[in-house]
N, C-alpha and C positions, 0 to 999 in steps of 0.2 A: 224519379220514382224511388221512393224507400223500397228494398228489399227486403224482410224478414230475417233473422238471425239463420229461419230452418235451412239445412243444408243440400240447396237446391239441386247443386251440380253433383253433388254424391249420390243424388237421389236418380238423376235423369243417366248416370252411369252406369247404377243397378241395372237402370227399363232400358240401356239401347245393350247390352250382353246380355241381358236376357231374350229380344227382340233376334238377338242376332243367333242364337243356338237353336231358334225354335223352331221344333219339323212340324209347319203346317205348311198350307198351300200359298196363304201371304207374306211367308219369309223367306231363309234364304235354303234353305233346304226342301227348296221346292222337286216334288216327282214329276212336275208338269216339265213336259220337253220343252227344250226351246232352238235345239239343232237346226242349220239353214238346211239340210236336208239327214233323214236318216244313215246314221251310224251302221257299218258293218257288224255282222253278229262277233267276228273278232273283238273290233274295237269297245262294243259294248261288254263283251266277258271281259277283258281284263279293265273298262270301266270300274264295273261292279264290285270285281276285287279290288276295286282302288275304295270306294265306296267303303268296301266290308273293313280294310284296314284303317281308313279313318274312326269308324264306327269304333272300333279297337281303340283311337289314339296312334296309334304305330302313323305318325304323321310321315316319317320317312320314305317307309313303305307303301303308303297312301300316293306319295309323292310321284314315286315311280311308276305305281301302276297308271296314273292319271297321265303322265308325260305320255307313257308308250301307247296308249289310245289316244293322242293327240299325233305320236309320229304315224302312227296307222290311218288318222281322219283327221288331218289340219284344220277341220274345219268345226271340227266337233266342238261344240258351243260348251254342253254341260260339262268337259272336261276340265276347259279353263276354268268356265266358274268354280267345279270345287276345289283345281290348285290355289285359286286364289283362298276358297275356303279355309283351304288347308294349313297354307302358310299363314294364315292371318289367325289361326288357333295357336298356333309353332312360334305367334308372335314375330315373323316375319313380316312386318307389312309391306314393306319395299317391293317384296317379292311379289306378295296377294296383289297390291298395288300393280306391280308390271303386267299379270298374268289378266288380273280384270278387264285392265286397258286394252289386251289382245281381244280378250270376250267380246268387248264395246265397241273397238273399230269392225269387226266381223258383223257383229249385229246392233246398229247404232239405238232399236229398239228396244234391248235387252235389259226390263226394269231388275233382272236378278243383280248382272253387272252394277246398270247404276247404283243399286240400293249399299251392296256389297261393298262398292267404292267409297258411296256417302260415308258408310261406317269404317274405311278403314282411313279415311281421312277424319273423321273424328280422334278416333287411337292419336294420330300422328297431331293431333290439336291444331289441325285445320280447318275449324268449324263452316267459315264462309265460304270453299270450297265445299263441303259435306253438304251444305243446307243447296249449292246449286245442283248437285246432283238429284235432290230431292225434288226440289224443283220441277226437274228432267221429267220425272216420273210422271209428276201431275199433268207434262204436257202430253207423252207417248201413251199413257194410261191413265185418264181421268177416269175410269172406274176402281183405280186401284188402291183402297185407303193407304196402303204403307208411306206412299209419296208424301199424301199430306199430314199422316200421323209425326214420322219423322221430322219434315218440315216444320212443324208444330212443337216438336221436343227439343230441335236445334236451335230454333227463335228465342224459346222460352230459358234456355239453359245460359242464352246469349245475354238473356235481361230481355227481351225486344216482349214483353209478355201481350203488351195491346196487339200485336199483330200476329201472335199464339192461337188466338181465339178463332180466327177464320180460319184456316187448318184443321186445327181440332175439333172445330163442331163438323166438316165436310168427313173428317175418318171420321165421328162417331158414327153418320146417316149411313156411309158405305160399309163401316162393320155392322152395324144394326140390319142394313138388306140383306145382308149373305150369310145372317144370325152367325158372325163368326166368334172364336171363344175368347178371342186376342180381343174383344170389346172391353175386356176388365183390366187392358193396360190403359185402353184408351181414357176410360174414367179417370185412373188414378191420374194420369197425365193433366187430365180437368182440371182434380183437386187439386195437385199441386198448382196450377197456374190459376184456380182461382183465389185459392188459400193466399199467393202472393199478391194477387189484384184486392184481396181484401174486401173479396165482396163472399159473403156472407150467406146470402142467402142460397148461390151456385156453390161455393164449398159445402153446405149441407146437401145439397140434392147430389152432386158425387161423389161423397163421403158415404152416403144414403144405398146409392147406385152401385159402389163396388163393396160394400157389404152383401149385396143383395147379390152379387155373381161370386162371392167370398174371396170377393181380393183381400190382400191384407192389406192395412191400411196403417204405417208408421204412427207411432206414440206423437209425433208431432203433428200428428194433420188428426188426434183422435176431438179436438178442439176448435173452435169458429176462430177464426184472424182477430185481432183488435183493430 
């Protein structure tokens, strides 16, 4: 299949760092617990300052507060995940990478881990690892669009665009139920894939669709495919 000159992989680069800094409840900066059992009110104070010093950037000191609520609760789930966070902003991904894998063996259900992973195996241009982790998701949490948004952005980035499309119409239905605001990534992700399948009349209706949520919509997708 021809691919279009537009620059598909620069584009799907933007949408997974942006995907990946964003505090709502479907990404990785989720508020929802996901501990195998509550945290000591120790462990969660010097949590929170580990929290509050990310929030800063002070990734170092983010670092350390996040360890010593880990030496305090080994078990403490949301601590890993946001060392992994953390080091994966610090552009450590090795590190995020080791730390997630602790998150995952502990809690083998944990779509924050998996998702986390997918994308820091992306970074490391692992993609076919990345898209199985995404996978993971859709099997542990089929109500959960990020699994099959993702999965849908890793296919399509791959070229695999015919098999883009069941993914990404399954996150539109599950953003669409839970009227979430991340719906105006899912369109663009659309346009792009159908913009490249060169159908016409689906690149209008979500060119249409993230105007209408004021996505912005790149100089190159303001035009139908040839």
């Amino acid at each position: 299949m021809r691919i279009s000159p537009f620059p598909l992989t620069m584009i799907f680069t933007i949408i997974t760092l942006a995907s990946f800094s964003q505090q709502t409840p479907e990404h990785i900066l989720t508020k929802a617990s996901s501990n195998i059992k509550e945290p000591s009110d120790a462990a969660k104070l010097v949590y929170n300052m580990g929290v509050d010093y990310f929030q800063e950037k002070d990734y170092p000191a983010a670092v350390r507060q996040f360890e010593r609520a880990i030496a305090l609760e080994p078990d403490y789930i949301d601590a890993y995940n946001e060392l992994g966070l953390t080091f994966y902003e610090a552009a450590s991904f090795d590190s995020a990478y080791h730390y997630l894998q602790i998150s995952l063996h502990k809690l083998p259900t944990g779509t924050t881990a998996l998702q986390n992973i997918g994308l820091v195996e992306e970074k490391r241009d692992h993609l076919p690892q990345a898209l199985e982790y995404y996978k993971k998701i859709e099997s542990v949490a089929p109500d959960n669009p990020e699994g099959y948004y993702n999965d849908a952005r890793v296919l399509a980035t791959m070229g695999r665009l015919d098999e883009s499309v069941t993914p990404v119409t399954q996150a539109e239905k599950l953003y669409a139920k839970t009227k979430s605001p991340i719906i105006g990534e899912c369109y663009l992700l659309q346009l792009i894939i159908y913009y490249n399948l060169h159908n016409k009349p689906l690149t209008k209706k979500y060119r249409d669709l993230c105007k209408k949520v004021n996505m912005d919509v790149p100089a190159e997708l303001q035009t139908d495919p040839n």
